[in-house]
LOFI-88315 format. One record per atom (N, C-alpha, C, CB): residue number from 1; residue in three letters; atom name; x, y, z. Coordinates in steps of 0.05 Angstrom, whole numbers. Glycine has a CB too. Example, Ala and Ser with C-alpha at 12.3 -4.5 7.8 and 13.67 -1.06 7.14 Angstrom:
! residues 2
+-----+-----+----+--------+--------+--------+
:   k :   r :  a :      u :      v :      w :
+-----+-----+----+--------+--------+--------+
:   1 : ALA :  N :    264 :   -114 :    156 :
:   1 : ALA : CA :    246 :    -90 :    156 :
:   1 : ALA :  C :    264 :    -66 :    156 :
:   1 : ALA : CB :    226 :    -89 :    181 :
:   2 : SER :  N :    257 :    -45 :    142 :
:   2 : SER : CA :    273 :    -21 :    143 :
:   2 : SER :  C :    258 :      1 :    157 :
:   2 : SER : CB :    282 :    -12 :    114 :
+-----+-----+----+--------+--------+--------+
***
This chain:
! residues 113
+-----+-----+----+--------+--------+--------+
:   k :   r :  a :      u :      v :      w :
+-----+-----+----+--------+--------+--------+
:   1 : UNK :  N :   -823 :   1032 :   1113 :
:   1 : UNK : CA :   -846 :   1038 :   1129 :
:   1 : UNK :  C :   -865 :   1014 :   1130 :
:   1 : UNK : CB :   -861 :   1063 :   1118 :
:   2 : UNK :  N :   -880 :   1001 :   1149 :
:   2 : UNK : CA :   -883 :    976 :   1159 :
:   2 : UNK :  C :   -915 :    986 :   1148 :
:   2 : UNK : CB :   -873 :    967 :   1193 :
:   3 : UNK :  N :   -927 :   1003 :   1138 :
:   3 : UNK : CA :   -957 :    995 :   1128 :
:   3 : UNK :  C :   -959 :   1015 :   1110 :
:   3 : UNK : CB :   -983 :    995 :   1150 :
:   4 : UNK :  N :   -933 :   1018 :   1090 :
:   4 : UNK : CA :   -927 :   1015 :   1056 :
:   4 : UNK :  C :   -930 :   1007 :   1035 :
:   4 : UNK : CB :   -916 :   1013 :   1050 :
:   5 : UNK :  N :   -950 :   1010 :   1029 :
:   5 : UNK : CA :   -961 :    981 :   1003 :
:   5 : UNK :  C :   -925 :    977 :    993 :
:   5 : UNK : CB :   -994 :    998 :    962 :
:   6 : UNK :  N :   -920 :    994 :    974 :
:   6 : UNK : CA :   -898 :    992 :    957 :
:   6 : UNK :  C :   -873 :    978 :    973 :
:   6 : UNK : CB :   -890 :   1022 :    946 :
:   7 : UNK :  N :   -867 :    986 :    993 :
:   7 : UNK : CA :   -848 :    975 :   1014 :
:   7 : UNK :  C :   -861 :    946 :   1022 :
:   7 : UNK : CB :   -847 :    997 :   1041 :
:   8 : UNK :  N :   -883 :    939 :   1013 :
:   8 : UNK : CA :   -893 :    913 :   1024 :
:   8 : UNK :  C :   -887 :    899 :    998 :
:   8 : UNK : CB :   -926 :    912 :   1035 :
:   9 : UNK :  N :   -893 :    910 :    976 :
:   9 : UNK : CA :   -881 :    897 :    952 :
:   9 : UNK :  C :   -856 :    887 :    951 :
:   9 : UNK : CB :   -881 :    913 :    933 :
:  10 : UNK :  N :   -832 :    915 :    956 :
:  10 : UNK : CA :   -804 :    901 :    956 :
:  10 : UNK :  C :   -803 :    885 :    967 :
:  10 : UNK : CB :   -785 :    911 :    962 :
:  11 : UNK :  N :   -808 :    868 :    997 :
:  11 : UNK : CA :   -797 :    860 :   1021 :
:  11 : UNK :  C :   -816 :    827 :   1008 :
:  11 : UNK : CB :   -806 :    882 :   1056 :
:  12 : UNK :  N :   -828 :    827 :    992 :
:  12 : UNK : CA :   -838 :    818 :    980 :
:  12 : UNK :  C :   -867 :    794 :    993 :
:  12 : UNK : CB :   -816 :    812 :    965 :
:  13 : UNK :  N :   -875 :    809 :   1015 :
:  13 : UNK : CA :   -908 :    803 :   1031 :
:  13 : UNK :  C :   -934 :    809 :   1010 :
:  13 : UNK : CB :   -913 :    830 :   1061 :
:  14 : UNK :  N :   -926 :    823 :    989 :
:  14 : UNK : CA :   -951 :    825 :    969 :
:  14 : UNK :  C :   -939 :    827 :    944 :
:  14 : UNK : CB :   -972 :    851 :    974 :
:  15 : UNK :  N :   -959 :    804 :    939 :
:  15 : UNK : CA :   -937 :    796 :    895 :
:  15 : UNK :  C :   -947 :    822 :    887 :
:  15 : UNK : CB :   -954 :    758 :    860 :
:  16 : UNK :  N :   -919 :    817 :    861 :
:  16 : UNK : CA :   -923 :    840 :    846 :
:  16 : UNK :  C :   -908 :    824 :    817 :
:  16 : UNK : CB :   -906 :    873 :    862 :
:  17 : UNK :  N :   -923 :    831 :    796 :
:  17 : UNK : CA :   -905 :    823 :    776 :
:  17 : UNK :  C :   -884 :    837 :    766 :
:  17 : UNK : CB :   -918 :    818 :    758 :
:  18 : UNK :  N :   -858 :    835 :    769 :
:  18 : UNK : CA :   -849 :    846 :    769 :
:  18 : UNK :  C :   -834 :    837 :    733 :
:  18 : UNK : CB :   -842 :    848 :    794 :
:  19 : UNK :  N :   -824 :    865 :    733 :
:  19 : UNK : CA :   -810 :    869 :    706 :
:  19 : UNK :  C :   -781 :    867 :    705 :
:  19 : UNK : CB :   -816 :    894 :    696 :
:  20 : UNK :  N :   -773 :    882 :    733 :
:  20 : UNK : CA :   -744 :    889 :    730 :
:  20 : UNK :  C :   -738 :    887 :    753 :
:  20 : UNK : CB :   -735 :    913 :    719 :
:  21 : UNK :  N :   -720 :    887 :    776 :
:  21 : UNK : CA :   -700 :    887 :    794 :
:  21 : UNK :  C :   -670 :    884 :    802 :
:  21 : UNK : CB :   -707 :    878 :    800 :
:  22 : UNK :  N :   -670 :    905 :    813 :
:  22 : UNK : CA :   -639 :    907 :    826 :
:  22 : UNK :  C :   -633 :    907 :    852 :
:  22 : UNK : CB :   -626 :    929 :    820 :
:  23 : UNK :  N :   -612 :    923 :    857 :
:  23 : UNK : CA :   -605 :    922 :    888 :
:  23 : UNK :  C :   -629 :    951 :    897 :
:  23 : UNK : CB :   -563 :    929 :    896 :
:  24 : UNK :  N :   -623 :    972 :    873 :
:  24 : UNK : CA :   -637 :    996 :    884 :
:  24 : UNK :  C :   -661 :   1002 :    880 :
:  24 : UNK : CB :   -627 :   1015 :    877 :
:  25 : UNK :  N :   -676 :    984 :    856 :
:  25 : UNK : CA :   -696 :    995 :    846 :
:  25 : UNK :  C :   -714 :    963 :    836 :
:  25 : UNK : CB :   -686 :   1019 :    822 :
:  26 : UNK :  N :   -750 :    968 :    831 :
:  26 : UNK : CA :   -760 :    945 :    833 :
:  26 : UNK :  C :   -783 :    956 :    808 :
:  26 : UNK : CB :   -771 :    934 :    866 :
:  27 : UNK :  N :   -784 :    944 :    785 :
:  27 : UNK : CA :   -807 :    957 :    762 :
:  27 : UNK :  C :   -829 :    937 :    770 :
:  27 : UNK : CB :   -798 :    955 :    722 :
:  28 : UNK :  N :   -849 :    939 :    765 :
:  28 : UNK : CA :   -880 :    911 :    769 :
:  28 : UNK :  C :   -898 :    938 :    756 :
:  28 : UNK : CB :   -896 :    895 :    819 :
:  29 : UNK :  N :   -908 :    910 :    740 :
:  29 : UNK : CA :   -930 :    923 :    720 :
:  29 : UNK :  C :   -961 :    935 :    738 :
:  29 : UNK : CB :   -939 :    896 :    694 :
:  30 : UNK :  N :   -974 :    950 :    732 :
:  30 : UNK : CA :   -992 :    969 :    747 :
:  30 : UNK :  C :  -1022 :    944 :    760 :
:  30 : UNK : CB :  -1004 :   1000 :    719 :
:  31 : UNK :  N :  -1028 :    945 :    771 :
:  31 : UNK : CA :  -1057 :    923 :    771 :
:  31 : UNK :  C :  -1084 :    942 :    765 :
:  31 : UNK : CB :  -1062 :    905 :    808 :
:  32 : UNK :  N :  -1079 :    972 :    759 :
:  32 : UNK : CA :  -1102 :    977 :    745 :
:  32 : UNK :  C :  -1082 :    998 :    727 :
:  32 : UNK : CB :  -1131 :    989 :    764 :
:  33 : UNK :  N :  -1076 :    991 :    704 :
:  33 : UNK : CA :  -1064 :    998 :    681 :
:  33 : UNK :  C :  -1081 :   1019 :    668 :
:  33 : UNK : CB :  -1059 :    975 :    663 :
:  34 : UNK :  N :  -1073 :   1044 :    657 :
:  34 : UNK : CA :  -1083 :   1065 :    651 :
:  34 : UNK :  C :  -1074 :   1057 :    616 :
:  34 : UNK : CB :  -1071 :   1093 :    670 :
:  35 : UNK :  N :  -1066 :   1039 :    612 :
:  35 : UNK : CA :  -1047 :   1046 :    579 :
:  35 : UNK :  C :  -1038 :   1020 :    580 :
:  35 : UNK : CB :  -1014 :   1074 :    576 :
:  36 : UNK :  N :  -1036 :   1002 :    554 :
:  36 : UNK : CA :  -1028 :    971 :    542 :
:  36 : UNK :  C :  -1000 :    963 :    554 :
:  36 : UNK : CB :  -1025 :    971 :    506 :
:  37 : UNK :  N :   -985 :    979 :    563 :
:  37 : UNK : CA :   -956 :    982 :    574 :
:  37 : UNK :  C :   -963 :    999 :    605 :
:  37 : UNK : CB :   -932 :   1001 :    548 :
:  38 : UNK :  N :   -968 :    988 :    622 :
:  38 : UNK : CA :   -966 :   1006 :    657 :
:  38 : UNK :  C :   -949 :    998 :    676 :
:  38 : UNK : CB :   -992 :   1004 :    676 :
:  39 : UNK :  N :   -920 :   1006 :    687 :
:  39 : UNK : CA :   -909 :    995 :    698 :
:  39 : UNK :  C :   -891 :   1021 :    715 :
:  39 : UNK : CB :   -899 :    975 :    680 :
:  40 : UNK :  N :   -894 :   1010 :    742 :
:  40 : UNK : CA :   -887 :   1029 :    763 :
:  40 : UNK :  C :   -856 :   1015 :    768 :
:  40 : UNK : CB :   -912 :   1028 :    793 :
:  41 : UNK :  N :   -844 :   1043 :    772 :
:  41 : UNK : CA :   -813 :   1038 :    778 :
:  41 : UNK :  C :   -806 :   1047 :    807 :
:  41 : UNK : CB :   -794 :   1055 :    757 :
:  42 : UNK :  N :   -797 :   1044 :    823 :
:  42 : UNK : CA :   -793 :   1046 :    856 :
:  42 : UNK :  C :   -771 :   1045 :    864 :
:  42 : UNK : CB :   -803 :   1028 :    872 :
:  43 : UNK :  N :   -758 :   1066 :    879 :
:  43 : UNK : CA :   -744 :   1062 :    898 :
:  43 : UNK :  C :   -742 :   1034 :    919 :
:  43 : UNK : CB :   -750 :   1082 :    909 :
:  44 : UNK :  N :   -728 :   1011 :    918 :
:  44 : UNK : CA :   -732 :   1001 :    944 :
:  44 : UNK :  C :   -729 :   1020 :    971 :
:  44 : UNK : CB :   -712 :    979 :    945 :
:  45 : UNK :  N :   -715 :   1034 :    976 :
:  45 : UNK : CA :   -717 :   1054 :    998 :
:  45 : UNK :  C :   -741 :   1077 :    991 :
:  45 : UNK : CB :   -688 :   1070 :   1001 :
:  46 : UNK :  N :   -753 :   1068 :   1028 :
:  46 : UNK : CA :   -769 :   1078 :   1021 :
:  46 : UNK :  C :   -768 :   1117 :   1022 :
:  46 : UNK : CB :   -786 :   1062 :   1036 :
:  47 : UNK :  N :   -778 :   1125 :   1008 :
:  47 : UNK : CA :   -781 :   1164 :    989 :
:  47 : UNK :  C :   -806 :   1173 :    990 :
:  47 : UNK : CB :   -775 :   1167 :    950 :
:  48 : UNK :  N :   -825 :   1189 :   1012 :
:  48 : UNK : CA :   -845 :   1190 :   1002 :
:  48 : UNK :  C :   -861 :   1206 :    977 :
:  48 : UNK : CB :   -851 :   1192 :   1018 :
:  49 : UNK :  N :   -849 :   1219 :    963 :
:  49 : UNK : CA :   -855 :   1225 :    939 :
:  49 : UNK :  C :   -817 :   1249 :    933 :
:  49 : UNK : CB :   -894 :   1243 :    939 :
:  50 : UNK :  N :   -831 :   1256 :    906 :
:  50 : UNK : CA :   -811 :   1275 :    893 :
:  50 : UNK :  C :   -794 :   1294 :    907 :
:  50 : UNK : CB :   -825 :   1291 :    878 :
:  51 : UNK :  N :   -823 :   1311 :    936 :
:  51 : UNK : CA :   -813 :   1332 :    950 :
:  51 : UNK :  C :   -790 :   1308 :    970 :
:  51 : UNK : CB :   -842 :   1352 :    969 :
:  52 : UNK :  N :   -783 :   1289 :    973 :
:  52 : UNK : CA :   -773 :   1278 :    995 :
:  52 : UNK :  C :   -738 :   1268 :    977 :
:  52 : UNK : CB :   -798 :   1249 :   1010 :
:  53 : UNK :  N :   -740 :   1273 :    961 :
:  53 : UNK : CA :   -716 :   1267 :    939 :
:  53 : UNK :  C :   -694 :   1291 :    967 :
:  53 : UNK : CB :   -724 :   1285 :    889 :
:  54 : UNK :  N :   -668 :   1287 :    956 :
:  54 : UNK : CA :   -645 :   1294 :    978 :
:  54 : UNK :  C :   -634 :   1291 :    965 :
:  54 : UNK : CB :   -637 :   1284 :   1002 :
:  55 : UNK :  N :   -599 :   1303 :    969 :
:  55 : UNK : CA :   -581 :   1295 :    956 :
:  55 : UNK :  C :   -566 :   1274 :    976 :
:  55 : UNK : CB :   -566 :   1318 :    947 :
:  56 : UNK :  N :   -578 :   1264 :    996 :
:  56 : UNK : CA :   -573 :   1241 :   1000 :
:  56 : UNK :  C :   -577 :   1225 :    983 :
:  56 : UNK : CB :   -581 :   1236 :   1015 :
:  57 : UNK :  N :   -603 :   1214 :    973 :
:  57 : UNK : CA :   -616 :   1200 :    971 :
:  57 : UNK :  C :   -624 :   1199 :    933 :
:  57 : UNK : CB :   -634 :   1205 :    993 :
:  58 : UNK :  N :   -619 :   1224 :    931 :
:  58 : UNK : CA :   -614 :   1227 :    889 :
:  58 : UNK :  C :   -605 :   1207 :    870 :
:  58 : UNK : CB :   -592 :   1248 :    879 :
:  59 : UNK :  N :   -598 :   1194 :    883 :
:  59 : UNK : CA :   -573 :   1175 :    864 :
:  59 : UNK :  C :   -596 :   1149 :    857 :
:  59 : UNK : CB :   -536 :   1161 :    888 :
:  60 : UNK :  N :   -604 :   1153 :    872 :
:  60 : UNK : CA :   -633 :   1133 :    859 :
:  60 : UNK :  C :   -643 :   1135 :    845 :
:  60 : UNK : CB :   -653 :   1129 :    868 :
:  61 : UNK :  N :   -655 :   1165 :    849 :
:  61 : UNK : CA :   -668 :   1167 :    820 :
:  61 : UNK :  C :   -657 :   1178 :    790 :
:  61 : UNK : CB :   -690 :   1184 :    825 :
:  62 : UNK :  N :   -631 :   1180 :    796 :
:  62 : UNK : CA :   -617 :   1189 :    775 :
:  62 : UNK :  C :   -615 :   1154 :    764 :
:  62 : UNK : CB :   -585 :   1210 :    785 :
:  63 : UNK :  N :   -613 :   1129 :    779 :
:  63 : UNK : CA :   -606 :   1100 :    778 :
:  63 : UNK :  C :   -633 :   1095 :    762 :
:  63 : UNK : CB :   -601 :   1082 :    811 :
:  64 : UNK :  N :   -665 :   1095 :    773 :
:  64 : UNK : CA :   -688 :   1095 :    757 :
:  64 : UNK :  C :   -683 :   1113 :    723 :
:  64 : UNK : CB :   -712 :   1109 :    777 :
:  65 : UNK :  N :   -669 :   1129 :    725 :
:  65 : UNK : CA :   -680 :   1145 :    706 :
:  65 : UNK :  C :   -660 :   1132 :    676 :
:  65 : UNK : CB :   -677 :   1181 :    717 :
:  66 : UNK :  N :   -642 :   1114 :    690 :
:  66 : UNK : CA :   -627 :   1094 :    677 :
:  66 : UNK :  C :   -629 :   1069 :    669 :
:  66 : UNK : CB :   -612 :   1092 :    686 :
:  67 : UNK :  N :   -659 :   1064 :    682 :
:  67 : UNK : CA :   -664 :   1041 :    682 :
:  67 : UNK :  C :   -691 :   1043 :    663 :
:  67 : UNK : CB :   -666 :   1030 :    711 :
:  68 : UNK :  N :   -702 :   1058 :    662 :
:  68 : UNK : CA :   -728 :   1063 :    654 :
:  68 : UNK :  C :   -723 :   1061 :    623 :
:  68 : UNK : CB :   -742 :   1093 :    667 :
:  69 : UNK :  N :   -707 :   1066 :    599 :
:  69 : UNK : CA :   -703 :   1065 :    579 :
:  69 : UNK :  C :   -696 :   1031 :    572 :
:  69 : UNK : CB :   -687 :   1085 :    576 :
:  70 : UNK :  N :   -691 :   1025 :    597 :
:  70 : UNK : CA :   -675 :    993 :    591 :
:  70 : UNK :  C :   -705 :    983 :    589 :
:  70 : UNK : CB :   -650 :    975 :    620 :
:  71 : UNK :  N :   -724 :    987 :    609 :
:  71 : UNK : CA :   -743 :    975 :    613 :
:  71 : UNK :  C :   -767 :    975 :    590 :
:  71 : UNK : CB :   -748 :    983 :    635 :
:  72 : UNK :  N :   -770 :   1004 :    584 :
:  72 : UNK : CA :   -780 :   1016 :    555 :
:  72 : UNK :  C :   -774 :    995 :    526 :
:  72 : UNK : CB :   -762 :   1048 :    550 :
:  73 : UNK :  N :   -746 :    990 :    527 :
:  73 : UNK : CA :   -737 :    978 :    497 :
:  73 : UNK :  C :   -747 :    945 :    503 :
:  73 : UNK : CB :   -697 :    982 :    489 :
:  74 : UNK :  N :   -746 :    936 :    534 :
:  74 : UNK : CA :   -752 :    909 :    539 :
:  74 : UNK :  C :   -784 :    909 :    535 :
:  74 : UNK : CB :   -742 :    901 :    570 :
:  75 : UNK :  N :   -797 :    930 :    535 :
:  75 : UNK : CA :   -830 :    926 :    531 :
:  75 : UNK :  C :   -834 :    933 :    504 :
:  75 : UNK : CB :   -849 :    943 :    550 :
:  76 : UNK :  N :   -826 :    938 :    485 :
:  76 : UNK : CA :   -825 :    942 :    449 :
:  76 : UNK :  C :   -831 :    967 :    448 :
:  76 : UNK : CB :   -847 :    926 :    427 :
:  77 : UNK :  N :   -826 :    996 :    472 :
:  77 : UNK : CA :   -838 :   1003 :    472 :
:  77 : UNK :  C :   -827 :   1035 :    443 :
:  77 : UNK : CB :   -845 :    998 :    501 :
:  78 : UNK :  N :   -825 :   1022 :    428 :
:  78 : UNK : CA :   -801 :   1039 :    414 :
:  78 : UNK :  C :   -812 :   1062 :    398 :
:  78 : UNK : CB :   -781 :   1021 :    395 :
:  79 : UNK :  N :   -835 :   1073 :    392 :
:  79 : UNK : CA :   -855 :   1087 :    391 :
:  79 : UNK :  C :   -859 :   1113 :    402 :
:  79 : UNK : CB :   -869 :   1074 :    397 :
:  80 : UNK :  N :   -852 :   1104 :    424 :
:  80 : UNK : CA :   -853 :   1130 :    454 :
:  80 : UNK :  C :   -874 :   1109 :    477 :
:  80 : UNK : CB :   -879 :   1175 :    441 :
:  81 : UNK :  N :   -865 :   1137 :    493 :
:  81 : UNK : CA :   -875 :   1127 :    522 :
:  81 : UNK :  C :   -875 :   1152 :    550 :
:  81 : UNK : CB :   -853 :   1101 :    531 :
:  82 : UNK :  N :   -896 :   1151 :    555 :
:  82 : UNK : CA :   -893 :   1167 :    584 :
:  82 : UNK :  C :   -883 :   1161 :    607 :
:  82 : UNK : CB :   -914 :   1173 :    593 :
:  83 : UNK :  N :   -874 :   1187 :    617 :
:  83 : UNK : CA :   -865 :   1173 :    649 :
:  83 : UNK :  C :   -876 :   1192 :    665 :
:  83 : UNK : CB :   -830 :   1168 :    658 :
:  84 : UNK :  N :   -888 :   1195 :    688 :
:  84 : UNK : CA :   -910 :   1205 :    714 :
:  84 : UNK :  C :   -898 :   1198 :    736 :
:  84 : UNK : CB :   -940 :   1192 :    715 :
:  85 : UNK :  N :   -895 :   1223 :    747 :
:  85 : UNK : CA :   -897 :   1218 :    776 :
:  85 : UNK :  C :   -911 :   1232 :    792 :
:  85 : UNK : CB :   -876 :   1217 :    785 :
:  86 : UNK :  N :   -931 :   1229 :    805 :
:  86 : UNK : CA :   -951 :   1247 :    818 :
:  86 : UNK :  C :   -948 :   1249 :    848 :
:  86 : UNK : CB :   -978 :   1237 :    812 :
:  87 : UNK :  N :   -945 :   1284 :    860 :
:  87 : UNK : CA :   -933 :   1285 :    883 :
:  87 : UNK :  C :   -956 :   1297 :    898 :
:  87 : UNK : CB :   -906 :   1299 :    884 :
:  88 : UNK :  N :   -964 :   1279 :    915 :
:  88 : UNK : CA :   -982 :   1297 :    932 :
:  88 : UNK :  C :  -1003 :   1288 :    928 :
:  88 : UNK : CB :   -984 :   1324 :    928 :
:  89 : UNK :  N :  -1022 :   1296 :    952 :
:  89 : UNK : CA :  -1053 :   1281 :    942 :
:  89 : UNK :  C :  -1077 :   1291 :    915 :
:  89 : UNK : CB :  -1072 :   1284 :    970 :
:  90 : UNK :  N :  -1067 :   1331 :    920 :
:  90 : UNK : CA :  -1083 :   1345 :    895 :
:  90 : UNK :  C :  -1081 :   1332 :    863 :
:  90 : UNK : CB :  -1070 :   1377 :    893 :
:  91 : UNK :  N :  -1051 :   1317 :    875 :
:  91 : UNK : CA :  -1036 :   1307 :    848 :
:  91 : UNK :  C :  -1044 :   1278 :    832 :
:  91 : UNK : CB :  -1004 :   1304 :    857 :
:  92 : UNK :  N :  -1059 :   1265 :    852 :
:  92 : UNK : CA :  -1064 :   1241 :    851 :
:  92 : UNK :  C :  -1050 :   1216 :    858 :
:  92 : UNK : CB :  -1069 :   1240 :    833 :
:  93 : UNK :  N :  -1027 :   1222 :    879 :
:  93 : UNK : CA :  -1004 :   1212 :    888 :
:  93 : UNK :  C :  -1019 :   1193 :    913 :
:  93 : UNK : CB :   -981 :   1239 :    897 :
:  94 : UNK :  N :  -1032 :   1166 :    907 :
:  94 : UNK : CA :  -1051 :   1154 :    925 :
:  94 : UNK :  C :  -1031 :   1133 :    936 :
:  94 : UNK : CB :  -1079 :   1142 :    910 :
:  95 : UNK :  N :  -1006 :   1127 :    930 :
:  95 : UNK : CA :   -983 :   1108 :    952 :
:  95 : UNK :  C :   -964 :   1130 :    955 :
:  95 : UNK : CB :   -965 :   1074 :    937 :
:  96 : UNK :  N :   -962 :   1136 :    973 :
:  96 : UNK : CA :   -933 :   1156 :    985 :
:  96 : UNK :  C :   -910 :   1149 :    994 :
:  96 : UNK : CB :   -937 :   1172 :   1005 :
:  97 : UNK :  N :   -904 :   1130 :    967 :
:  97 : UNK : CA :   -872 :   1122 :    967 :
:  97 : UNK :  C :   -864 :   1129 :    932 :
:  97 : UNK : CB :   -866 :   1081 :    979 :
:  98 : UNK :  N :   -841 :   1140 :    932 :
:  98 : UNK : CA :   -833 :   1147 :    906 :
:  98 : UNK :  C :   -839 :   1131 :    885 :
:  98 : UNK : CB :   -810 :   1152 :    905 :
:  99 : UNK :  N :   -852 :   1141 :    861 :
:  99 : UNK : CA :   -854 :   1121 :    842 :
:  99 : UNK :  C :   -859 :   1135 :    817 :
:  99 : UNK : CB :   -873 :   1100 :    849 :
: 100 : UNK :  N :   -857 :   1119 :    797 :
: 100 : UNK : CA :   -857 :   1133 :    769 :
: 100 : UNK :  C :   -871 :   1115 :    746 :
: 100 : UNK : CB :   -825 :   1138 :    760 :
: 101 : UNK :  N :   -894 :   1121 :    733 :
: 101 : UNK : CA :   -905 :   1106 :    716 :
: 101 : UNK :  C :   -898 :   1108 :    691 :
: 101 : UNK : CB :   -926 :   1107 :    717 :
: 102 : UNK :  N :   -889 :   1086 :    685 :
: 102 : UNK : CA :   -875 :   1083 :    646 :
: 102 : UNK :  C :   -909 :   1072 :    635 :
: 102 : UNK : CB :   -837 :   1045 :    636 :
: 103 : UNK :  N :   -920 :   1098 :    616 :
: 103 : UNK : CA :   -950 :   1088 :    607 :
: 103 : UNK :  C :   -941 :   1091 :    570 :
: 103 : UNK : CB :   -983 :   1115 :    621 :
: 104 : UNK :  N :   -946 :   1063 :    560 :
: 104 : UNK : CA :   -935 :   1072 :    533 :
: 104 : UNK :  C :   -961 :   1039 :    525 :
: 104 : UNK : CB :   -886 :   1070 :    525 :
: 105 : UNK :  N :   -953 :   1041 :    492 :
: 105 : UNK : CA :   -962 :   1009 :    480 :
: 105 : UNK :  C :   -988 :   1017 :    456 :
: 105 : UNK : CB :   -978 :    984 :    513 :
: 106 : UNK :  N :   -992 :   1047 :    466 :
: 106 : UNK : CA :  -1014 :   1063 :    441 :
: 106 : UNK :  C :  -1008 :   1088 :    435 :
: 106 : UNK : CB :  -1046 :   1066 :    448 :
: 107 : UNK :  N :  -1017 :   1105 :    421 :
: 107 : UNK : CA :  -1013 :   1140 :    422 :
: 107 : UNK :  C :  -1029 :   1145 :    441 :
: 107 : UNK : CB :  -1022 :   1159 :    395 :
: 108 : UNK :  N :  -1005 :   1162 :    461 :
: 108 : UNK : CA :  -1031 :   1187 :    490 :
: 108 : UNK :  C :  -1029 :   1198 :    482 :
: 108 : UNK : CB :  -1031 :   1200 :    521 :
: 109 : UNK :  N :  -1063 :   1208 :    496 :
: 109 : UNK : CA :  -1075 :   1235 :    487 :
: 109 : UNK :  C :  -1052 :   1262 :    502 :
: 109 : UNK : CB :  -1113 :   1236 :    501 :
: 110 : UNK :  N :  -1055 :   1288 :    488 :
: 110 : UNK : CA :  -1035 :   1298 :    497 :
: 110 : UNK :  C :  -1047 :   1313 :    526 :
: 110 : UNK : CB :  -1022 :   1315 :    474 :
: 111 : UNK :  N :  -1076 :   1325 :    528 :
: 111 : UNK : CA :  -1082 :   1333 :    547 :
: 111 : UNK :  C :  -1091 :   1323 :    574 :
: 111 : UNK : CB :  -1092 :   1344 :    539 :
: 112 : UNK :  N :  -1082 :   1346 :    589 :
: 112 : UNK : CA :  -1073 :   1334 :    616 :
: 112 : UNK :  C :  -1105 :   1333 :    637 :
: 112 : UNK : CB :  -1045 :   1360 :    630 :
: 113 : UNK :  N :  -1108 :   1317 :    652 :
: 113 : UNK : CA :  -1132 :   1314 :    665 :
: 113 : UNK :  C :  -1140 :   1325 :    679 :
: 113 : UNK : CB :  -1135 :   1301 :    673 :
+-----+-----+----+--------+--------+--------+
***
């Protein structure tokens, strides 16, 4: 989608630091970090959130959800760590392309906001 922040990231018109990349998927650490460890994991295709997952299109995030532990042990993060994905606007879902936040690097609080 041509005025996609995240899709502007992959195609790579707006830096991102990135952590990890493949053919399917792109990690870059958060630019307003909620937690010492913030790093968003993405679909390069663009997904606009959770509800838009398919069994077309699943194999991606079954691919993130494989990647995200690789990425976890590459950030020390061996402690624990969260992962978020927020669908919708009630949800706080403010880019509407699929994405998933790995928030780890201290103890989270357990309650929800």
């Amino acid at each position: 989608m041509s005025n996609c922040l995240f899709c502007k990231i992959v195609e790579g018109s707006i830096p991102s630091t990135k952590v990890y990349e493949d053919d399917m998927v792109l990690a870059f650490r958060d630019i307003a970090p909620q937690a010492p460890t913030h790093i968003l994991v993405i679909p390069k295709a663009h997904i606009p959130s959770v509800n838009g997952v398919t069994a077309e299109n699943s194999g991606v995030v079954a691919h993130i959800f494989e990647v995200i532990p690789q990425i976890a042990a590459a950030e020390k993060l061996a402690n624990g760590y969260r992962v978020v994905s927020n669908c919708g606007d009630d949800a706080g879902q403010t880019v509407h392309h699929l994405h998933f936040h790995i928030l780890g690097g201290k103890k989270l609080a357990l309650e929800m906001a």
